[in-house]
N, C-alpha and C positions, 0 to 999 in steps of 0.2 A: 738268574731268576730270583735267589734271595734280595738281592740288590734291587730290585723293582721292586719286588713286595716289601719291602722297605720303606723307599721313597714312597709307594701308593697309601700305604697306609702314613706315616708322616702328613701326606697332603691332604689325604683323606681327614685326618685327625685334626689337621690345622685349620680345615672347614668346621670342624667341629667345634673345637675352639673359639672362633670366631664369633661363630651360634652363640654358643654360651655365656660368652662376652656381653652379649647383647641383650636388654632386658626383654626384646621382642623379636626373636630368631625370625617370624614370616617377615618381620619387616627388610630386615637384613636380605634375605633374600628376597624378595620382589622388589630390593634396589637394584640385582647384580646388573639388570640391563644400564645402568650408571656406572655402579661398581667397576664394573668389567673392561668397558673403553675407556676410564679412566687408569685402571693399574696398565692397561697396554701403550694408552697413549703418555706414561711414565717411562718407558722405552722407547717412544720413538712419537715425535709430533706428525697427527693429521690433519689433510687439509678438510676445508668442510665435504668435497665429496668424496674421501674415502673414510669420513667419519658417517657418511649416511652410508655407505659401503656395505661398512661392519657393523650398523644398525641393523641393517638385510640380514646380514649373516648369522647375529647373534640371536635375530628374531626365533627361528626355527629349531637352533640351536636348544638355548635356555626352554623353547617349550619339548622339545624334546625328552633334557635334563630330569624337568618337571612330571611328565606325563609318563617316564621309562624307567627314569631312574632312582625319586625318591622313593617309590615302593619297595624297589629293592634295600635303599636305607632303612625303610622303617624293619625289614624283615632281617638286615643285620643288629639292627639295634634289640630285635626278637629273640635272635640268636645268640646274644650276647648276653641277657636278662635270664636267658633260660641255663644260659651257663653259670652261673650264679645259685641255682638250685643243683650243683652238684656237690656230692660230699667233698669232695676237692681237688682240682681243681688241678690242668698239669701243663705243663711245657705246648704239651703235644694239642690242648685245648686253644690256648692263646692264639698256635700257630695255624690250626684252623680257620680262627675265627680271622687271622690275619690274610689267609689264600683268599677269603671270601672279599677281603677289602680289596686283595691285589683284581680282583676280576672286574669290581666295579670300578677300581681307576681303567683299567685298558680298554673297556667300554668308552669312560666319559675323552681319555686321550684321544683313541680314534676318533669322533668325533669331530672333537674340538680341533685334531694335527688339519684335519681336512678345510676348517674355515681359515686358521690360521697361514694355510699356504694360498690358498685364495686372496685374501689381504696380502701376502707379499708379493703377488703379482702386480699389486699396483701399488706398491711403493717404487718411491724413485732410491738413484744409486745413494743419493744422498741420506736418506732417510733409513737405507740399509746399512751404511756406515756407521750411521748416528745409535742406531740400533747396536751393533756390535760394539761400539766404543763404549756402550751402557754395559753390555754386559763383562764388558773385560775392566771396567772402573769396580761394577759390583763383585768378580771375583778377586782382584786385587784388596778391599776389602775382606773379605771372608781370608785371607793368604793372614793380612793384619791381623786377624782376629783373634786367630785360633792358631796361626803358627809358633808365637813367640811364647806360648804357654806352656809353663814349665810339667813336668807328670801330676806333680799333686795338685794346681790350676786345673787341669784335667781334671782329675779325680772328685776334685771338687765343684767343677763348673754339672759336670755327670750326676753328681749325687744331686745339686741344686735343682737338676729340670727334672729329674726324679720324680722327685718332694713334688715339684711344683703341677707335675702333671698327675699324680696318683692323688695328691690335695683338691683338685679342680672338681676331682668325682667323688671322694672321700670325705673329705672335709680334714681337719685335723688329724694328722698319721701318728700312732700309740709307737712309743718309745721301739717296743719290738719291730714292728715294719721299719722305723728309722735305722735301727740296728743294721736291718735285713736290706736295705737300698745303699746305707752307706760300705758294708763290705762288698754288696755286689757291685758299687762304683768303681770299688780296686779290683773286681778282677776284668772288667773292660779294656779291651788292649786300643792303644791308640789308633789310628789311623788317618788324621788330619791331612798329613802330608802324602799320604797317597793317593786321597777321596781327590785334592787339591789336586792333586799333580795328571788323575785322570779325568777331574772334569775341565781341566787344561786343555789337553788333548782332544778330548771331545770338542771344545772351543773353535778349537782349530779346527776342526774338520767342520763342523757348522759356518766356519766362515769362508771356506773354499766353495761350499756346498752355494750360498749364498752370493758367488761372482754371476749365479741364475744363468748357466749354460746351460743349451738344450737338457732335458731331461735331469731338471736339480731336483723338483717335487717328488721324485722318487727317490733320487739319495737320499733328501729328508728323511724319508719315510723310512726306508730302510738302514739309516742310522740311529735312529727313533727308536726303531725294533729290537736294534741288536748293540744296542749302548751297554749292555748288562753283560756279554757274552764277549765283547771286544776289550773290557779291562783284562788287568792283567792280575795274575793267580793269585799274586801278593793282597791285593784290594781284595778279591773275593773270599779267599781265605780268611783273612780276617772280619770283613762283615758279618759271616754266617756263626762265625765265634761269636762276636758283639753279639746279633741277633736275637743266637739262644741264650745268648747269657737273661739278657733283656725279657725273653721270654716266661724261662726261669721265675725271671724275679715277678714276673707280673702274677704268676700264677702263686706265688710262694705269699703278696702282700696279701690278696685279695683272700688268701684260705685263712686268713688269722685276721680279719675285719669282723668290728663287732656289730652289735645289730642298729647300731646308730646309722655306722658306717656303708654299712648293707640296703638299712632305707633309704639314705639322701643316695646311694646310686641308682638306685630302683625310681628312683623321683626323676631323676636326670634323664635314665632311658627311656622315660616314659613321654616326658615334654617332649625330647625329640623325637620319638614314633610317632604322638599325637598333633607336633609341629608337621614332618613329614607328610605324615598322612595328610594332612588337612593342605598342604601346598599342593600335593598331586590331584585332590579332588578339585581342589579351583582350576587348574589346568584341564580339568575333565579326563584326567587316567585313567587307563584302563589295563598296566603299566603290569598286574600281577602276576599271571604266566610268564611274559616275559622273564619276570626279574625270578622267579623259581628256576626257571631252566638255565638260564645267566648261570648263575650261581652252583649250580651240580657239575659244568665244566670247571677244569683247570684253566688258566689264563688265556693261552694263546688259544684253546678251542674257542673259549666264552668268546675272544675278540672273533674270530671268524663267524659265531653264529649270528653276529650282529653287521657282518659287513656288507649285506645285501642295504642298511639302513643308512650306510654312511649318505 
């Protein structure tokens, strides 16, 4: 379960990211209907009718997205701002606010796992090869990466996205927060080559899954589900360390931010609930019950309360 609230917030954040990036976040999204079949068809070339296909599919999809789901963004981003008016701020906060994000990726995966296995029914054997041979080029890669890195290349590459991610919402981080990220770099324990060596395996089974005999869209599915729960003790064990280390530190910069540092976040959460907001209203949302009751489940309920919508 850590290991998914993980990854979802990662993805989650890396949306965010992106946003920010961007001097115009609605623009960026009201391209993703481009966006979207372009980063997939970087995976695997479409011909033109299964590129109108996935135009079908991503139609419903993305309004869906819009109309369901950024309410519930703008109301983590709520959630988030009001945490901020706490005397200070703890472990146990962060990792609330992080269960909240893992609920809204298992919403947007269901989803999304459903059009994605529809598009692989009408891919050919070739294009299912081409597909795989991508993603074992881009793991190979990633093995490059980050395996030959000695501890303190670690320690240091750790401390670097640190900085770089507490700077995005901060602005310039006071000698103390630097203190304060740079020993909590050293106490993160590695894990590269076991992250590496399970989503290996999971590879593999994704690509057995994919020879598309009778009844694969299920394995998918329920490989999908239970990816978190099928590593092995070693990987989990040490994530949920990582984790709260991480946790830890997030709540430990944010309590010694001064009130510079305090406004430009308060500015930041504010575009994005006023960007959010303003994308769910052009979709005509009505999206806010929904996303209230979403969000008071734990993960795998949230996903089931939503799978009458798949």
């Amino acid at each position: 379960m850590m290991a998914r609230r993980a990854r979802a917030c990662c993805l989650l954040l890396g949306l965010l990211a992106l946003l920010a990036g961007c001097s115009s976040p609605t623009f960026v999204y009201n391209r993703l209907d481009f966006l979207l079949p372009w980063y997939i068809q970087s995976y695997a070339d479409l011909d033109r009718e299964q590129e109108d296909y996935l135009d079908e599919l991503l139609d419903p999809f993305l309004r869906w997205h819009r109309t369901q789901e950024l309410p519930c963004y703008a109301t983590l981003v709520d959630r988030a701002e009001n945490m901020l008016s706490s005397d200070a701020l703890s472990a146990g906060d962060i990792d609330g606010l992080m269960r909240a994000f893992e609920s809204a990726w298992y919403r947007t995966e269901a989803e999304a796992l459903e059009r994605l296995l529809a598009l692989g029914e009408k891919l050919t054997d070739k294009q299912i090869a081409a597909f795989l041979a991508e993603l074992e080029e881009r793991h190979k890669d990633l093995e490059k990466e980050y395996l030959p890195r000695s501890d303190d290349e670690f320690f240091d590459d750790s401390y670097d996205a640190m900085v770089d991610t507490a700077q995005d919402f901060l602005g310039r981080l006071q000698p103390p927060q630097r203190d304060l990220l740079r020993a909590g770099s050293r106490e993160l324990k590695r894990a590269d080559d076991v992250w590496l060596a399970e989503r290996a395996a999971f590879l593999q089974r994704l690509a057995s899954l994919l020879e598309r005999k009778p009844g694969w869209q299920q394995g998918v599915r329920e490989i999908i589900a239970t990816r978190d729960t099928a590593v092995s003790a070693q990987y989990t064990e040490l994530l949920n360390y990582n984790v709260a280390v991480l946790q830890g530190l997030a709540a430990n910069v944010l309590n010694i931010r001064s009130q510079r540092q305090d406004a430009r976040v308060r500015k930041r959460l504010a575009g994005y609930r006023n960007d959010f907001i303003t994308l769910a209203v052009q979709g005509g949302s009505e999206g806010g019950a929904h996303c209230a009751a979403a969000q008071s489940l734990p993960g795998p309920l949230a996903q089931q309360s939503t799978a009458g919508e798949l």
